[in-house]
C-alpha positions as CSV (number, residue, x, y, z in Angstrom):
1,X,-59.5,6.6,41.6
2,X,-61.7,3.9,43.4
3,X,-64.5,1.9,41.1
4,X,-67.3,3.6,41.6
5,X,-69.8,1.9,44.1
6,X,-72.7,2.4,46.2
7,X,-70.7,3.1,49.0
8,X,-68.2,5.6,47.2
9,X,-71.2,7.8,45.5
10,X,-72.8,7.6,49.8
11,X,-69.2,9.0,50.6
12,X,-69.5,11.8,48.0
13,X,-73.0,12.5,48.7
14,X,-73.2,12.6,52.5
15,X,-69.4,14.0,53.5
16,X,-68.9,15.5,50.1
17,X,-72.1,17.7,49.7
18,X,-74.6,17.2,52.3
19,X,-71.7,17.9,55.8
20,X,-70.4,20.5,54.4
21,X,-73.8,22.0,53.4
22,X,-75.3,21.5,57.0
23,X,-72.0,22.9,58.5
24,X,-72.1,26.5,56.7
25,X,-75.9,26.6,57.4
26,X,-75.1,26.1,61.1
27,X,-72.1,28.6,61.7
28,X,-74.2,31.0,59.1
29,X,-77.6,30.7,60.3
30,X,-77.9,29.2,63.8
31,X,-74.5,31.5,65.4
32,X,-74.4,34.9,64.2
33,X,-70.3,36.0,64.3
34,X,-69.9,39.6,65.8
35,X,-66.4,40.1,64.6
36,X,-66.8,41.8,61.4
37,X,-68.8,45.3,60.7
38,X,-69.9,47.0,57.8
39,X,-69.5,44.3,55.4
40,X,-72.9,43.3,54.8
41,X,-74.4,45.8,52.6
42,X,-72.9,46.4,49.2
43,X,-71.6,50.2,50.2
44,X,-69.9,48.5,53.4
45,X,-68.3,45.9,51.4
46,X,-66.9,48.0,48.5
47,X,-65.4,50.7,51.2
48,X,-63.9,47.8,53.0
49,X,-62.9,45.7,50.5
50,X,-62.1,48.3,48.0
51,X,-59.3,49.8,50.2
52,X,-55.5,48.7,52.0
53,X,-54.4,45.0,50.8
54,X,-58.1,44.2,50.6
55,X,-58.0,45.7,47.0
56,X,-56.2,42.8,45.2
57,X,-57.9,39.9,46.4
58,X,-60.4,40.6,42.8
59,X,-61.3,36.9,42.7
60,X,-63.7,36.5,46.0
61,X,-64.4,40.1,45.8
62,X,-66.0,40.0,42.3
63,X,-67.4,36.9,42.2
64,X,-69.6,38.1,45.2
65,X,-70.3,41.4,43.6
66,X,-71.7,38.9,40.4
67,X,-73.4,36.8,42.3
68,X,-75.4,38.9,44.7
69,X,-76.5,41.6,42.0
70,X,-78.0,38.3,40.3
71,X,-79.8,37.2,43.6
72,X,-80.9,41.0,43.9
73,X,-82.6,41.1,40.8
74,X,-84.6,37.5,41.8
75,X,-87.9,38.3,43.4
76,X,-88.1,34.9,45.0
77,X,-84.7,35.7,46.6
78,X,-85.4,38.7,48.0
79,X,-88.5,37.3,49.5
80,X,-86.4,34.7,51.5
81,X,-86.4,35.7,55.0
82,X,-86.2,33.6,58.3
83,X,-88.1,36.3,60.4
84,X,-87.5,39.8,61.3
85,X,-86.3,38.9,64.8
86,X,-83.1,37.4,62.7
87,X,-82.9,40.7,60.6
88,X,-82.0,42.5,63.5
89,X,-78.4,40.7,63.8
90,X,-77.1,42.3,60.9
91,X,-78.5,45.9,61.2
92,X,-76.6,45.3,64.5
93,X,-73.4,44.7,62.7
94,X,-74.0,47.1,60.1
95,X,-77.2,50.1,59.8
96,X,-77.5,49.4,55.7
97,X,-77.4,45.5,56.1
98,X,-79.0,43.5,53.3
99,X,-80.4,40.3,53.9
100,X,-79.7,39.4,50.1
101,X,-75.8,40.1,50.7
102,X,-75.5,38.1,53.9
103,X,-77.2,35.2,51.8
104,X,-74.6,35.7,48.9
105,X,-71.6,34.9,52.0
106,X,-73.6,31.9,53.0
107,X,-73.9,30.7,49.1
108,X,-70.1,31.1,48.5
109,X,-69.1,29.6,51.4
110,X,-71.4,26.4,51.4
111,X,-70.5,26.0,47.4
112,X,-66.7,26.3,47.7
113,X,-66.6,24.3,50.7
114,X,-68.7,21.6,49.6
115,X,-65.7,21.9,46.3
116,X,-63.4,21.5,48.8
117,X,-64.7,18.2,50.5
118,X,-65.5,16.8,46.7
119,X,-61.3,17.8,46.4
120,X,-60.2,16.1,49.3
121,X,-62.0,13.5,48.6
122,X,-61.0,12.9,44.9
123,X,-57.4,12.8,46.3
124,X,-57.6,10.7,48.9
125,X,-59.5,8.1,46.7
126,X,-56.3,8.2,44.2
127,X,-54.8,5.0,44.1
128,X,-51.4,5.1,44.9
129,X,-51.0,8.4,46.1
130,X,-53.3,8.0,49.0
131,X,-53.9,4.2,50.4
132,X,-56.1,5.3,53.0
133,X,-59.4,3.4,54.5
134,X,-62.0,4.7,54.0
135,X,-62.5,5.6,57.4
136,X,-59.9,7.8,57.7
137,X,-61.0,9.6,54.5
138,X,-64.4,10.2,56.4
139,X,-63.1,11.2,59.4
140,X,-60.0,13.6,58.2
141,X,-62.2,15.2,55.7
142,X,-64.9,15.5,58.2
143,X,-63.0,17.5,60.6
144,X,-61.4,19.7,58.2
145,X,-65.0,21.0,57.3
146,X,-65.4,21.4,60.9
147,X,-62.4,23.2,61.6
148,X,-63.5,25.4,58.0
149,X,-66.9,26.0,59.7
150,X,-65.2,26.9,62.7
151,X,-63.2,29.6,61.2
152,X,-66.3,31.2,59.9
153,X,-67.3,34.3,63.2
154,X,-64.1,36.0,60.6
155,X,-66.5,36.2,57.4
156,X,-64.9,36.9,54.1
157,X,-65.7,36.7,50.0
158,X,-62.5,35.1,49.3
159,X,-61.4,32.5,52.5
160,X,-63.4,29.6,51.3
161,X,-62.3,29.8,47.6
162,X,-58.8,29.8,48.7
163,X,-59.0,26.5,50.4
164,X,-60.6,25.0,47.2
165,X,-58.1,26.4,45.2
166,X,-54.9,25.2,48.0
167,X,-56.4,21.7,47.7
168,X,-56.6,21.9,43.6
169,X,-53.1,23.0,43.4
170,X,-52.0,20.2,45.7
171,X,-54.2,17.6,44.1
172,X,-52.5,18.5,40.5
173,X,-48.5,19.0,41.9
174,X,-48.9,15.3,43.4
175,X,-51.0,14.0,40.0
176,X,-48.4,15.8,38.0
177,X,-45.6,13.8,40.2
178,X,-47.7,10.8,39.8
179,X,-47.9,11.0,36.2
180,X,-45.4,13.1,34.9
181,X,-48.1,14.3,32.7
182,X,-47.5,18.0,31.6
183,X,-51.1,18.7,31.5
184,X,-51.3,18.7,35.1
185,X,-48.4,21.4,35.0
186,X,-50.2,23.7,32.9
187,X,-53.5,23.5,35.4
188,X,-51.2,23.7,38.6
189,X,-50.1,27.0,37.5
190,X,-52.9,28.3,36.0
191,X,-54.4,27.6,39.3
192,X,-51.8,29.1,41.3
193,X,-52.1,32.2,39.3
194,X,-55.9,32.6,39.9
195,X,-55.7,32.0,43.6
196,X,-52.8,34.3,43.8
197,X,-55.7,36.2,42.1
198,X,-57.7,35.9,45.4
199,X,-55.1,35.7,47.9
200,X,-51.7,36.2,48.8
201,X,-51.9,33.2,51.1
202,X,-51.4,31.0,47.4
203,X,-47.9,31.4,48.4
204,X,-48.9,28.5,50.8
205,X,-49.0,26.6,48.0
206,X,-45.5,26.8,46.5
207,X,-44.4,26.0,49.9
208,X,-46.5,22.7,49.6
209,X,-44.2,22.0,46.6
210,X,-41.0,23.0,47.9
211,X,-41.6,20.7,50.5
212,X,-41.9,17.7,48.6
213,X,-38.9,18.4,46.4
214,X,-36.9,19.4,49.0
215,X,-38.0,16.4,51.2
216,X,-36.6,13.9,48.3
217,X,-33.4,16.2,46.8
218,X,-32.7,17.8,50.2
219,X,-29.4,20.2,49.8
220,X,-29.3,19.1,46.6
221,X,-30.4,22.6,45.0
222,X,-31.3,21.2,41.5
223,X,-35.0,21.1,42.5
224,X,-35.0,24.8,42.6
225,X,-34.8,24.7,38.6
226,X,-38.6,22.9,39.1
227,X,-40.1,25.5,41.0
228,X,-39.4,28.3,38.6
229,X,-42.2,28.8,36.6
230,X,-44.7,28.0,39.9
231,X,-42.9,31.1,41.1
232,X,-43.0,33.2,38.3
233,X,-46.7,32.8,37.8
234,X,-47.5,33.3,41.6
235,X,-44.5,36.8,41.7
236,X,-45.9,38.3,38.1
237,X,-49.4,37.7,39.6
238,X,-48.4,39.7,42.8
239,X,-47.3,42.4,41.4
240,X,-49.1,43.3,38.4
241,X,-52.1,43.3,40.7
242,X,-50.6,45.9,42.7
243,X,-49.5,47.9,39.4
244,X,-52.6,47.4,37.9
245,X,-54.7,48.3,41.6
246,X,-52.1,51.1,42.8
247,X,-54.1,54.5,43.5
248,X,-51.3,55.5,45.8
249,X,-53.2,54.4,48.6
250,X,-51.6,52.2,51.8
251,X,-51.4,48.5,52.3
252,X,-49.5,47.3,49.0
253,X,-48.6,44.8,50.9
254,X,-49.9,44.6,54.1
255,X,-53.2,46.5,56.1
256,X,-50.3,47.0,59.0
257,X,-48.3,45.8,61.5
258,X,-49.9,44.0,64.1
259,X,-46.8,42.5,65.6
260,X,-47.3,44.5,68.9
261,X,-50.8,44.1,69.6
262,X,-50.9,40.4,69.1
263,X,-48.1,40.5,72.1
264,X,-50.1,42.1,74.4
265,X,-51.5,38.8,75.7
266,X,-53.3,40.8,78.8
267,X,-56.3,40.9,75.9
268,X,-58.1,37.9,75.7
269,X,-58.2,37.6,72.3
270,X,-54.4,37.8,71.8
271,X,-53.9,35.2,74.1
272,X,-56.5,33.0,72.7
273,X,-54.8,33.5,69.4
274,X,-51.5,32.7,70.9
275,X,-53.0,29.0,72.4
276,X,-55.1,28.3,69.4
277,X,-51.1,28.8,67.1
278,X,-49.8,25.9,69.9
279,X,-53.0,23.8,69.1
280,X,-52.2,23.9,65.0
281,X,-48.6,23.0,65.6
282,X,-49.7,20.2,68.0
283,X,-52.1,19.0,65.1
284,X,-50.4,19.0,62.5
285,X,-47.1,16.9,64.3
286,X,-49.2,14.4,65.1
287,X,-51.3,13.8,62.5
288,X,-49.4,10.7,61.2
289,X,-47.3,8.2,63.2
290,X,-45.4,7.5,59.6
291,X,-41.7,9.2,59.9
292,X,-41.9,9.5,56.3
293,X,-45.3,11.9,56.5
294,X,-43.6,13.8,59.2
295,X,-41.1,14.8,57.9
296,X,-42.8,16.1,54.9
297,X,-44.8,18.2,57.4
298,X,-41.6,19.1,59.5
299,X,-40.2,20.4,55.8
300,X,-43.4,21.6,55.2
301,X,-43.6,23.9,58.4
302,X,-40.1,24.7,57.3
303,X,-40.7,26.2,53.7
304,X,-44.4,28.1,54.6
305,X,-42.1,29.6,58.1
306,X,-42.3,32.9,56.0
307,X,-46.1,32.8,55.8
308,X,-46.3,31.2,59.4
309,X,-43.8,34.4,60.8
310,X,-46.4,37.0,58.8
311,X,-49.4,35.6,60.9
312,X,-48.3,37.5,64.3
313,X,-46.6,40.3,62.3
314,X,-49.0,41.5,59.9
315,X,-52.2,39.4,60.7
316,X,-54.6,39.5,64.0
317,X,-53.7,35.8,65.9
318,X,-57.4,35.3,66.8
319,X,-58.3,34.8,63.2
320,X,-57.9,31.5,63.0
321,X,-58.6,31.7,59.5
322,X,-55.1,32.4,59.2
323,X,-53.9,28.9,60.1
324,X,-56.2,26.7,57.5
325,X,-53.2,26.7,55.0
326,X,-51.2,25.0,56.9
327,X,-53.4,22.9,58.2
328,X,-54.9,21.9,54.6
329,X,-51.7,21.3,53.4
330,X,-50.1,19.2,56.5
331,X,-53.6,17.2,56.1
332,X,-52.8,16.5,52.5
333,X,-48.7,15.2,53.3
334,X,-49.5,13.4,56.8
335,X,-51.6,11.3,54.3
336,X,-49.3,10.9,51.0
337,X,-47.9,8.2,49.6
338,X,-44.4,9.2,49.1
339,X,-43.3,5.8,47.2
340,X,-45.8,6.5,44.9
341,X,-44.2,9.6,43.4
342,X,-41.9,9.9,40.5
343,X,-39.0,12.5,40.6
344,X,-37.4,14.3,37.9
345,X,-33.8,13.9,37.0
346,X,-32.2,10.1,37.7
347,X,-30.7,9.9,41.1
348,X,-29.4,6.7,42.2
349,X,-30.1,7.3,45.9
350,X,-32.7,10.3,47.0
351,X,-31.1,12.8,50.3
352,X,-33.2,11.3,53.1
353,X,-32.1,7.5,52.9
354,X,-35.6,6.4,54.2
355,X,-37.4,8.1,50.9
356,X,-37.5,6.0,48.3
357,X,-40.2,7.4,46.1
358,X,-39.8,5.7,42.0
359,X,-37.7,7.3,40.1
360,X,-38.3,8.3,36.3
């Protein structure tokens, strides 16, 4: 971590707290996304989200439930209202609307993103594992928040916390690396398991791992033995949810199969979906000129491929929502030290001749 200046406590303040603030005002507040229905009223949400694969993403879910029964019972709260000409936007989207509930989105959203940016910005000011100007730290972070703001017209209770909780896990694999300290084990699966807790897409995560491991050991298996217990906490999570949450209803696994809709590019939104997949994969290649960082990313894209075939097959492609996993976590490697890292296990030469992380 950087001495603390003047200039690193602007960084915080400005990119870390005040961007990401002003961005979730703006996509909540000024634009008013049509996509989703019958979501903003507490009998909307609980049907929607109470039902199908929705039903074991508790974290998000709950902690909105909490939070907006608190703002409910605040009588300053409930006074808050830009003007009736703006309450008619949600009645629009859904007849029992509450302005409360749509604040409760809004609140989520800015908080966990603002986390997020405080996250990114903790890691990239790690010595060692990031030597990045500062620059670059204002500018990657700031378009990350951008592209988070963006994905906003597909509002959720549990989108936002999962990119928190993807950067967390990946800020405590590569401090875990760093230091081979096994307290940053324990937190890296305690946090998988609670963002398996929200979301399947945590899976994104392990890949994040695998690709790291298997960017240094390459066909040498033997760094399979280190992913274990990240595995078993995120599997055990997965399913005891859906033991615990199983009323015999559908979408244990997935709301459906959307494999042939998405290919009917002669809708607009399918094909938008379909061009906005060839922008991400653009991206993320060319976010580092370092053939080090790319191939990270390349073995990156490699290990989350099951996650990244799912999108078209069980997700809608215009939700570009879908794609911030991969994008946070190619971020995160286009800008990581590699030599910094220390390996498990004594290996006198690593697969890939041209990474030479330290050794243990």
């Amino acid at each position: 971590m950087k001495r603390i200046t003047r200039k690193v406590l602007l960084r915080y303040l400005v990119i870390g707290i005040i961007l990401p603030f002003f961005i979730q005002y703006v996509f909540y507040y000024r634009f008013t996304g049509n996509y989703m229905i019958n979501v903003f009223s507490e009998k909307g949400f609980t049907t929607f989200y109470g039902t199908n694969v929705f039903r074991y993403r508790v974290v998000g879910r709950s902690l909105h439930l909490w939070l907006y029964h608190k703002l409910e019972s605040n009588a300053k709260i409930k006074s808050l209202k830009e003007n009736t000409t703006y309450d008619k936007r949600l009645t629009a989207l859904d007849d029992e609307a509450d302005n409360t509930f749509y604040l409760t989105y809004f609140i989520t959203a800015a908080v966990f993103t603002i986390f997020t940016a405080l996250a990114l910005l903790y890691l990239f000011d790690t010595a060692q594992l990031y030597d990045m100007p500062d620059s670059r730290k204002v500018f990657i972070v700031s378009a990350l928040l951008l592209l988070i703001g963006f994905t906003q017209f597909v509002i959720t209770p549990y989108d936002n916390i999962g990119y928190f909780l993807l950067v967390v896990t990946g800020l405590l694999f590569v401090k875990f690396l760093q230091t081979r300290h096994w307290a940053f084990m324990v937190l890296l699966n305690a946090a998988i398991i609670l963002s398996t807790l929200n979301r399947e897409s945590a899976l994104v995560s392990l890949s994040f791992m695998a690709a790291i491991y298997f960017s240094y050991y390459g066909f040498n298996l033997r760094w399979v033995r280190f992913m274990i217990v990240p595995v078993a906490c995120y599997l055990l999570t997965w399913v005891g949810l859906r033991l615990y949450f199983n009323d015999g209803g559908p979408g244990m696994v997935t709301e459906g199969l959307k494999v042939w809709r998405n290919l009917d590019i002669r809708q607009a939104s399918n094909m938008m979906g379909f061009i906005f997949a060839i922008i991400t994969f653009y991206f993320v290649l060319n976010i580092t000129d370092k053939a080090v960082n790319r191939k990270l990313i390349w073995n990156f894209l490699l290990m989350a491929s099951p996650y990244i075939l799912m999108i078209p097959v069980i997700g809608i492609m215009i939700e570009v929502r879908l794609w911030m996993p991969i994008i946070l976590g190619s971020a995160l490697l286009s800008q990581l030290n590699f030599a910094a890292i220390r390996f498990p296990g004594k290996v006198r030469q690593p697969a890939n001749a041209d990474m030479v992380p330290v050794m243990s």
